[in-house]
Every structure is written in C-alpha cells, then in structure tokens.
ChimeraX commands (.cxc) that place a marker at each C-alpha (Angstrom):
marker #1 position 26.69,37.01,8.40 radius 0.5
marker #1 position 27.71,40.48,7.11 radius 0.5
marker #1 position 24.04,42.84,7.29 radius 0.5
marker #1 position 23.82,45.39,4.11 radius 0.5
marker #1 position 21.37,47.23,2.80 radius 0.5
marker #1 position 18.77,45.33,0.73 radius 0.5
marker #1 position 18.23,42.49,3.39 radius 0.5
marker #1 position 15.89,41.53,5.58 radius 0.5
marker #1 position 16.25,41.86,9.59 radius 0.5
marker #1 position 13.70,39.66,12.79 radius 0.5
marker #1 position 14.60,41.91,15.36 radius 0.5
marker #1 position 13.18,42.52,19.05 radius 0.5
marker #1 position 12.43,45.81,21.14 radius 0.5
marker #1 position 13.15,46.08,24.91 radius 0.5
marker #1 position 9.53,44.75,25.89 radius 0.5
marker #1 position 10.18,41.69,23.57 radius 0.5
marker #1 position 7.86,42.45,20.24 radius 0.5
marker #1 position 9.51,41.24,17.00 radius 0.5
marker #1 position 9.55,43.04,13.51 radius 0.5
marker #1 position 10.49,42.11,10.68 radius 0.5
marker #1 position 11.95,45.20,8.34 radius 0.5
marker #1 position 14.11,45.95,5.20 radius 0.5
marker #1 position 17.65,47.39,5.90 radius 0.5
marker #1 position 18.07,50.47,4.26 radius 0.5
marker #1 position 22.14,51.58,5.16 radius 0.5
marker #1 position 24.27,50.32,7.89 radius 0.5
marker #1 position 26.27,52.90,9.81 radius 0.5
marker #1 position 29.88,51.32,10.49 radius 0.5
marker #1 position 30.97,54.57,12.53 radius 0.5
marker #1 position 30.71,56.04,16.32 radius 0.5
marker #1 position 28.61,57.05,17.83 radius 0.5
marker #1 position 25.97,56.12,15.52 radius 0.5
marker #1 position 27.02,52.53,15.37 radius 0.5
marker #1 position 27.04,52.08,19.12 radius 0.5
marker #1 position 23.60,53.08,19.25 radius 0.5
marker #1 position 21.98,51.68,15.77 radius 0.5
marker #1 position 23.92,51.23,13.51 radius 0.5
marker #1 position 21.55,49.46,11.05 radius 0.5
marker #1 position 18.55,51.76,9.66 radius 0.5
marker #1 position 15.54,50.41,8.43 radius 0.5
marker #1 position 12.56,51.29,6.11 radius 0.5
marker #1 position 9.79,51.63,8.42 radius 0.5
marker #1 position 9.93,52.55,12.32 radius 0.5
marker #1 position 9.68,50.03,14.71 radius 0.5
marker #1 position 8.82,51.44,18.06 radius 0.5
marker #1 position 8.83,55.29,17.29 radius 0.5
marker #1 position 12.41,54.57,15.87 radius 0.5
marker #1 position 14.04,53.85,12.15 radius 0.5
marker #1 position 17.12,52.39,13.70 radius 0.5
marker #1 position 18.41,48.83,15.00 radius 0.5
marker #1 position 20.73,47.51,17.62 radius 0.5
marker #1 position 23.07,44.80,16.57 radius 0.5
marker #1 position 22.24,42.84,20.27 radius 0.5
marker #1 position 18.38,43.19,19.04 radius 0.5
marker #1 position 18.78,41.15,15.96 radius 0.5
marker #1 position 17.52,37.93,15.98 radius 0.5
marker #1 position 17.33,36.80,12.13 radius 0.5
marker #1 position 18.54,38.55,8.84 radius 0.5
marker #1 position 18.71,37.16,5.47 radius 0.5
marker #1 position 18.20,38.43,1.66 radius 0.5
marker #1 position 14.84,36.42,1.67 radius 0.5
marker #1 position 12.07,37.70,3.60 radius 0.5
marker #1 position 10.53,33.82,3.40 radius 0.5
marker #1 position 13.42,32.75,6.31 radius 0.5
marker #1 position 12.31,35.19,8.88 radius 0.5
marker #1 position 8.80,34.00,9.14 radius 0.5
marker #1 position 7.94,31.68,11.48 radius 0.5
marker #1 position 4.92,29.90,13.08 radius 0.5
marker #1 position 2.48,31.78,14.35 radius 0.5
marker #1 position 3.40,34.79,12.15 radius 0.5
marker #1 position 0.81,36.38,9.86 radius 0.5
marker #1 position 1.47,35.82,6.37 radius 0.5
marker #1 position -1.29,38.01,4.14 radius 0.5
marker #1 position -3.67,37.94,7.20 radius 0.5
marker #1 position -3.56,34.32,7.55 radius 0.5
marker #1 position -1.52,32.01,10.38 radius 0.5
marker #1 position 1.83,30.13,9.87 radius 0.5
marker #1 position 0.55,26.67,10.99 radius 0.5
marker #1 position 3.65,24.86,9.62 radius 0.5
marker #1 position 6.93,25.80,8.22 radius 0.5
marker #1 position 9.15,22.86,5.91 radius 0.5
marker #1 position 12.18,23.22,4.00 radius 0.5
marker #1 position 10.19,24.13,0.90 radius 0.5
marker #1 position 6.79,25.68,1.74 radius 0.5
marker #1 position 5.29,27.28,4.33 radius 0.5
marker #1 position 1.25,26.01,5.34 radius 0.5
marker #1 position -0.82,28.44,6.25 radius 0.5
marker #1 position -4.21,27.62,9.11 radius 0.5
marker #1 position -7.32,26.80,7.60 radius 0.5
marker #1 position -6.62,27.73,4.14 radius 0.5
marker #1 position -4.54,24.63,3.63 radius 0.5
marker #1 position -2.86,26.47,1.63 radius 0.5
marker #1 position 0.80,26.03,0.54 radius 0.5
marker #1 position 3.20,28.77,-0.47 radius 0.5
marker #1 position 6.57,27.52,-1.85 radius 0.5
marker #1 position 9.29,28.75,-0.91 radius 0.5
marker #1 position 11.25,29.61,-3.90 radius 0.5
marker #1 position 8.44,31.90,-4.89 radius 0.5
marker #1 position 7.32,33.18,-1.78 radius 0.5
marker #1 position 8.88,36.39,-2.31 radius 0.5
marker #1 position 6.67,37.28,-5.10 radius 0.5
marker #1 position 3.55,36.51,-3.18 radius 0.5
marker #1 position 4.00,37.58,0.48 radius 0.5
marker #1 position 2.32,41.23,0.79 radius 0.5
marker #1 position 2.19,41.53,4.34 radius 0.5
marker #1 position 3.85,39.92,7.83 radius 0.5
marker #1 position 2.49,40.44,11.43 radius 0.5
marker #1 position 4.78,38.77,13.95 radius 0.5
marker #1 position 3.12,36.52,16.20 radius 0.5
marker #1 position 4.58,38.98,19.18 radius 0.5
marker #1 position 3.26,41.91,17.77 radius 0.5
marker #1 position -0.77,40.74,17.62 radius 0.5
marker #1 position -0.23,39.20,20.85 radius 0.5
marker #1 position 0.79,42.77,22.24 radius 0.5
marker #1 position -1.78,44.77,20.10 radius 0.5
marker #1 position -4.79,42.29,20.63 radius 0.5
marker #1 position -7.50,43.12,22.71 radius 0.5
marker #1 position -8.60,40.75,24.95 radius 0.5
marker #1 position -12.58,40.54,26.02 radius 0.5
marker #1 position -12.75,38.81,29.18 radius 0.5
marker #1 position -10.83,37.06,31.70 radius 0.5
marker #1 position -8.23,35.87,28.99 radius 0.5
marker link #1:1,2 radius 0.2
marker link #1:2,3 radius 0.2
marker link #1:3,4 radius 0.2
marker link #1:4,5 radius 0.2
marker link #1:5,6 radius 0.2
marker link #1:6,7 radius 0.2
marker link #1:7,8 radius 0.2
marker link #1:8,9 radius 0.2
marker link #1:9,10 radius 0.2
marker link #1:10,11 radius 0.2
marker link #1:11,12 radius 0.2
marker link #1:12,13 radius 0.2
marker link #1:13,14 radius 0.2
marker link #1:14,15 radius 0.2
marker link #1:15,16 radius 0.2
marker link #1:16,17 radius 0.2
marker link #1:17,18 radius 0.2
marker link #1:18,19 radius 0.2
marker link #1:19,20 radius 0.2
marker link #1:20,21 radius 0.2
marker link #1:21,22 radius 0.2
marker link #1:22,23 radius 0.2
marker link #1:23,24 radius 0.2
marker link #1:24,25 radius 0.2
marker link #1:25,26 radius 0.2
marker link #1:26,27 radius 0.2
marker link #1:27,28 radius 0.2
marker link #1:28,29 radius 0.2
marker link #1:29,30 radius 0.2
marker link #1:30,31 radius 0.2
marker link #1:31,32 radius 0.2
marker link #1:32,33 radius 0.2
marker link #1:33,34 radius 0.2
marker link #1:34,35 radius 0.2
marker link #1:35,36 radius 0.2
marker link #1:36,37 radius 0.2
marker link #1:37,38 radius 0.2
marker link #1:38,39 radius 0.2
marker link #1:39,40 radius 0.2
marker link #1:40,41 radius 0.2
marker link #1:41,42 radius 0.2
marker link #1:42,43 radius 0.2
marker link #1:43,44 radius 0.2
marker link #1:44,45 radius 0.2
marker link #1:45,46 radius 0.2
marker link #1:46,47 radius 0.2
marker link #1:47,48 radius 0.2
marker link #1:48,49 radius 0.2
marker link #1:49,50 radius 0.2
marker link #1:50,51 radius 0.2
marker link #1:51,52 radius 0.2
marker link #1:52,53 radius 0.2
marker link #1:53,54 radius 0.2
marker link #1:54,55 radius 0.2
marker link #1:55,56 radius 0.2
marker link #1:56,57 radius 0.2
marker link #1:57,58 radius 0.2
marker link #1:58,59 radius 0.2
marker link #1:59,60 radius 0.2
marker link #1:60,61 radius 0.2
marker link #1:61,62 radius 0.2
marker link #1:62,63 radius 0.2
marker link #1:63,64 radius 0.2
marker link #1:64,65 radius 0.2
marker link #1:65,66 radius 0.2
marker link #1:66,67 radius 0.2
marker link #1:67,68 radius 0.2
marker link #1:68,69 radius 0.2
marker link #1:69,70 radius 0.2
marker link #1:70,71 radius 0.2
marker link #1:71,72 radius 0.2
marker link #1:72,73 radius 0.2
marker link #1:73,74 radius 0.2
marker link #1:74,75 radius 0.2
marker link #1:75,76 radius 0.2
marker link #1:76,77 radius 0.2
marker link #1:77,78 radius 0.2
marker link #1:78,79 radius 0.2
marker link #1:79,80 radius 0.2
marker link #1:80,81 radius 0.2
marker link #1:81,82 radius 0.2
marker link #1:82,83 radius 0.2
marker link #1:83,84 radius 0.2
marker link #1:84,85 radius 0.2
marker link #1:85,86 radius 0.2
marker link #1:86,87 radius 0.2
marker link #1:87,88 radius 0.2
marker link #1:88,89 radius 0.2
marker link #1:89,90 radius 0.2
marker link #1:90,91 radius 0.2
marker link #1:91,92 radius 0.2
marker link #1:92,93 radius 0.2
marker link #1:93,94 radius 0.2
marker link #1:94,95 radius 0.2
marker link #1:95,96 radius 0.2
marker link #1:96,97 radius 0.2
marker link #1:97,98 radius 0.2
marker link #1:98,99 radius 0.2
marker link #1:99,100 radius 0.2
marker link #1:100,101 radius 0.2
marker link #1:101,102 radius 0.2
marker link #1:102,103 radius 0.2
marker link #1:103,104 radius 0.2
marker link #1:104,105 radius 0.2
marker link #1:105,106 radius 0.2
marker link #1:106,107 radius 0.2
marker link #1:107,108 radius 0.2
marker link #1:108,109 radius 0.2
marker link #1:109,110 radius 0.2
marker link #1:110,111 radius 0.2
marker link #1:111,112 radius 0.2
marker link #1:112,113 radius 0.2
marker link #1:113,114 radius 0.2
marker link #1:114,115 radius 0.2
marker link #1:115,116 radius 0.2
marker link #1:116,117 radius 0.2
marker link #1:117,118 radius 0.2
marker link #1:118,119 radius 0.2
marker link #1:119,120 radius 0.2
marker link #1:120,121 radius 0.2
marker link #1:121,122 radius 0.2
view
C-alpha cells in the first residue's frame, strides 16, 4: 500500500510501544527518507517522524488499526468482527462504517501497559 498524507499509521518505537497517528507529508527524498520519511501529527517518542521498518498498520480508516486490548474512548476492545467492534463491560457495539464519526480517543494496549503503574508484586 502506497502511505500519503491523510491516512492513518500503527507503528512501533525501539522498546516496542505502538501508536497510532495521522500522516501529515511523506518525504520521498535522502536523507530525510532514510531516516523518517513519513511525518506525523503528534510526536511519538519525543519525535514527529516515522520509519518505514516501524510501521505495522496504515489505512484511510482509523477503525482498522484498533485492535483488542486497545482503548477506544477510555473503554477496552474486548472483541473486534468484520462490522463492529465490542467494547468490555459496556456491551456496547460501535459499527464499523460509522466508527469514524464516534471514536475520540485511542490508547494502544502497549502504551498503558508501559505507562501503568503497578502497586505490588505485579
């Protein structure tokens, strides 16, 4: 798939969080494009650009990148069909085709896993 600006990128950093961001131009020249060549909205570990090895998902519809275990408006992905996605406890279904219109917010399931503080032995 050809990335432009306007879609959607699941990418990793080096110690293996996910994001999920909006690209916003996508640099086809050296050196920039050896080092990130696709630049995105908002940083992602202190940096507004993307390696092409660190992208794991991109699409024009934000709804394809989530997946379970992602946050989706503060609430768990507990299950994820071909046309909705299920959310924990709320039993609540969003449908697909108009999940675009309703999704306000996405925390990866790597990134609270990384930024949660544990009490305990856990």
């Amino acid at each position: 798939m050809k990335l432009e600006a306007g879609m959607y990128v699941r990418f990793k950093d080096k110690r293996g969080n996910h994001y999920i961001r909006k690209i916003t131009s996508v640099n086809a020249d050296y050196p920039d494009k050896a080092w990130a060549g696709i630049f995105i909205d908002k940083e992602a570990n202190n940096v507004r650009g993307v390696s092409l090895k660190n992208i794991i998902k991109a699409s024009h519809n934000i709804i394809d990148l989530i997946e379970v275990g992602d946050y989706v408006n503060g609430v768990e992905v507990e299950k994820i069909t071909d046309n909705e996605i299920m959310l924990v406890d709320t039993h609540l279904y969003i449908d697909k085709s108009v999940a675009n219109d309703l999704i306000k917010t996405i925390l990866t399931k790597e990134c609270f896993e990384n930024n949660c503080y544990k009490i305990g032995d856990e």
